[in-house]
N, C-alpha and C positions, 0 to 999 in steps of 0.2 A: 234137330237132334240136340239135347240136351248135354253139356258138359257140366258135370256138378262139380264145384266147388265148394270148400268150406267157408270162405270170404272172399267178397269184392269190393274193391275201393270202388268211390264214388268220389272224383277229385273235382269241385268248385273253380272251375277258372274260367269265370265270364265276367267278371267285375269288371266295372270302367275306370276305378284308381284316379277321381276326378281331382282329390285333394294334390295327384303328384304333377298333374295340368299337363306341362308339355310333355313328360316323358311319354304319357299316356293317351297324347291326343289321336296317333295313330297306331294304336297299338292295346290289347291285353294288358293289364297288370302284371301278371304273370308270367309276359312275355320283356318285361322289362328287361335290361342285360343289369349284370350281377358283379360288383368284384373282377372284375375283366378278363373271367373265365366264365362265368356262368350264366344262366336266365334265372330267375326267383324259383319256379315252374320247377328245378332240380332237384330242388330240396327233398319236398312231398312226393316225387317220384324215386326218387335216391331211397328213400327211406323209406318206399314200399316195395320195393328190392330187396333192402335191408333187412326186411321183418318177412321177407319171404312170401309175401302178396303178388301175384303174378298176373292178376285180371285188373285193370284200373280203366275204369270210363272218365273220359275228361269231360267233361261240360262247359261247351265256349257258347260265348256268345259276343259280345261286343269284342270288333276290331279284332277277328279271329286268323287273317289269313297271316301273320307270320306266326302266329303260337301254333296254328295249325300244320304249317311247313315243318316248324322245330321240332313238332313230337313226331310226325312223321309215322312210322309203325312202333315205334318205344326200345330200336336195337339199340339207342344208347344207353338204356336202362336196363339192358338182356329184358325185354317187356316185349319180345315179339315171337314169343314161343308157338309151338302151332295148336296149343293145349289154353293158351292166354293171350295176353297180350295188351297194350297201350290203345284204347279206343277212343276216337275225336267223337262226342256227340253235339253238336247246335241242337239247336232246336229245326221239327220240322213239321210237314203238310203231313196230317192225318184223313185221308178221304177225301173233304170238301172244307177241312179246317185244319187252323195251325195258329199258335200263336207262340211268341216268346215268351222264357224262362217269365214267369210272373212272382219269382223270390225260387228262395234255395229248395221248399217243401215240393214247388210245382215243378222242378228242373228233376226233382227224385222219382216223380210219380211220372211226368211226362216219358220217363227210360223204363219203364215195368218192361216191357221189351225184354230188352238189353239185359236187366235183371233178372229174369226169369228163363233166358238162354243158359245158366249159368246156376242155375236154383240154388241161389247161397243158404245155409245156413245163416250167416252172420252177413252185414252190412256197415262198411266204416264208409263216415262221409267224412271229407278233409276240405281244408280250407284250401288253395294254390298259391295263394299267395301270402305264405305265412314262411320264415326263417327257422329251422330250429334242427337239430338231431335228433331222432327218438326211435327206439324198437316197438313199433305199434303191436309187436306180440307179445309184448307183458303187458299192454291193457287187452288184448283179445284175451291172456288168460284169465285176466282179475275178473273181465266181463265175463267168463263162462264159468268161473269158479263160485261168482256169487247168483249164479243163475238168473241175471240180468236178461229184462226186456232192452232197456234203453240202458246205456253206459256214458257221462259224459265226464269231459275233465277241465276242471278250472282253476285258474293261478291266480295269486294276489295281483293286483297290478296299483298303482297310488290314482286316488279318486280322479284327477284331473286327466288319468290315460281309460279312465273307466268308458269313460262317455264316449269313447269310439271302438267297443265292444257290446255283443251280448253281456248283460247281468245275472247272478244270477242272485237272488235275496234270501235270507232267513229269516228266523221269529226270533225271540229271547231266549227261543231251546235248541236254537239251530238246527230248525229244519225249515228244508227247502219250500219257499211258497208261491214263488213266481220267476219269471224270467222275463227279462226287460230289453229290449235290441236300442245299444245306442241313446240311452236317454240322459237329455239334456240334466238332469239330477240324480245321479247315480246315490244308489241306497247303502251298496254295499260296493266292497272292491273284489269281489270274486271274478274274474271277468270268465271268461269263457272263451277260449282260442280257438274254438272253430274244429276239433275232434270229437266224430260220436261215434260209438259203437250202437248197434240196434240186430233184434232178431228183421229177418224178413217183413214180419208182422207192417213193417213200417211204412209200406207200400201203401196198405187200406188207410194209415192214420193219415199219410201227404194229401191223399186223394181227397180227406174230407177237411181239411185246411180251411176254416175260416179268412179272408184278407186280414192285413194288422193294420193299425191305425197310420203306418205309413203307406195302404194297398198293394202291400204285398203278401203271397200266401209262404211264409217264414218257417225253417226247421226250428226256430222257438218256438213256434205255434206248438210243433211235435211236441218237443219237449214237454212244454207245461202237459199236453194229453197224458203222456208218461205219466208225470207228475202228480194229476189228478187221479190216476188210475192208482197211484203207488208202487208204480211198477220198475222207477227209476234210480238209479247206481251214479252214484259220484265217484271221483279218482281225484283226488288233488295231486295237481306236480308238486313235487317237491323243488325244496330250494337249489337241488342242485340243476337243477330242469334249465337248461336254456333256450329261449323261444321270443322270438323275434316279430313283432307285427311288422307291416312294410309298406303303411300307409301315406306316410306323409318324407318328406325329402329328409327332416331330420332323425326320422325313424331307421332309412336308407342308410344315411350315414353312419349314423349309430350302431345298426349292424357290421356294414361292412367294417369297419375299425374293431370291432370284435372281432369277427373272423381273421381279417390281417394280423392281429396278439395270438390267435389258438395258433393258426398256421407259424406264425414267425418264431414262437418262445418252445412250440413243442414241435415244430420241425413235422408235421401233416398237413395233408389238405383236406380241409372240410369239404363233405359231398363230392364223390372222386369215384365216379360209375367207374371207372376202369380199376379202382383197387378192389370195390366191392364183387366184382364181376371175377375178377385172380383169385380172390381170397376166398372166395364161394365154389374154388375150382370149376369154372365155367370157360376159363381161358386160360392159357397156361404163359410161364414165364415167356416163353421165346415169343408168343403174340403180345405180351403186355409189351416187352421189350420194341416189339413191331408198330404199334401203338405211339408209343413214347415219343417216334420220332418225327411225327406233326409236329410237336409243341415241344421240339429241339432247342430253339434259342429262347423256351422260358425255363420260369423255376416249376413249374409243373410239368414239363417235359423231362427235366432232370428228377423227379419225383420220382414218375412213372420207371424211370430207368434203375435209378438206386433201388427201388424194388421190388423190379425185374431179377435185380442182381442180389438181392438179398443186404443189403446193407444195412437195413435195420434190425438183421438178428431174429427174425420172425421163422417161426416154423412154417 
């Protein structure tokens, strides 16, 4: 039986995060712990809450059994509707065959499944292990208002952070001519964070995925098809966009001390399922208050409580 939906996440979390070594020797990237409250993994599910996405498939692959455990059915993310829900996909046995995710294009096409339960409209594929805050429903509108096949979004980033991103490049007239995964001599600084919006359509382009010159079959591949077709939508963040890669140790750091400044000077917690879950009327005071008192002897337990009680003046 068919539940139609107008969009579904497709959330990337099978990386091995080889640059962070040990954090990541028995474990998901994704799966890393955050800030001494969180996994990385909260962010992209927090914020497909937030935008009001209620269907998300994960895709794990490497060193899955504790990301597997944590997401669990997605109640920490109200992501376990009986309408939706938080989905673990690995990779698996088809018949007499099976093989692993073989790049990001072959992990979208291997779930047509999954996707077609669901007959989206619209298809966002997200990175999991990417930092940042964002309402993915004002590029779902930008994407449907410019009647976009493919939609994607990329940020400046300084050339030396280039080379551990997608590229994507221009001409002298700025338009788009190619897309580059990661190269050792990046052309342009536009990187590409790992957000795309796509009609349906995008199923048949995974499936005919040429390998790339690292052998793998790559959502750049997509891309450029887009591209070639002219069928593709840019979105630049803007400067006020904050977005976090979480590659390497000093990337880690680098965020978390971000986050510690939002939290500490303006008095919130970044990514806080339990306020977006109250404030979405999905739970009401007297259970956030019930809530709260797990994480009694921190400051996030006193969070949760001050507004329970209304302390910060919010309607």
């Amino acid at each position: 039986m068919i539940n139609k939906k107008e969009i579904v996440a497709m959330l990337l979390a099978g990386g091995q995060g080889s640059r962070l070594f040990a954090l990541t020797q028995k474990k998901a990237k994704p799966a890393v712990s955050y800030g001494g409250k969180y996994k990385i993994i909260d962010f992209p599910l927090s914020n497909c809450t937030n935008s009001g996405i209620d269907t998300v498939g994960v895709l794990t692959q490497y060193e899955p059994l504790e990301l597997n455990a944590y997401i669990g059915t997605g109640g920490f993310w109200d992501l376990d509707s009986l309408n939706g829900g938080a989905y673990v996909l690995p990779p698996y046995m088809k018949g007499e065959t099976g093989n692993w995710y073989r790049g990001t294009a072959d992990a979208i096409y291997q779930n047509i499944n999954f996707i077609d339960n669901f007959d989206p409209d619209h298809i966002i594929v997200l990175s999991g292990d990417q930092i940042c805050t964002m309402d993915y429903d004002k590029m779902l509108q930008y994407h449907k208002e410019k009647g976009a096949d493919c939609t994607i979004s990329v940020l400046n980033v300084t050339y030396e952070e280039a080379k551990r991103f997608g590229i994507m490049n221009t001409d002298t007239n700025n338009r788009i001519v190619e897309f580059e995964e990661k190269p050792a001599e990046p052309k342009s600084n536009y990187a590409v964070p790992g957000l795309y919006f796509y009609t349906n359509e995008v199923i048949e382009i995974a499936k005919n995925v040429k390998p790339s010159a690292r052998g793998e079959l790559e959502i750049t591949s997509v891309n450029d098809e887009y591209m070639k077709r002219k069928q593709l939508k840019v979105e630049k963040l803007g400067r006020g966009m904050t977005w976090f890669d979480t590659g390497t140790h000093d990337a880690l750091l680098e965020t978390a001390s971000f986050v510690q400044t939002i939290e500490k000077r303006q008095g919130m917690q970044v990514c806080c399922p339990e306020e977006i879950a109250y404030k979405n009327g999905w739970i009401t005071s007297s259970e956030l208050a019930e809530l709260s008192k797990i994480y009694m002897k921190t400051e996030y337990g006193k969070y949760l409580k001050d507004l329970a009680e209304n302390k910060f003046g919010e309607e």
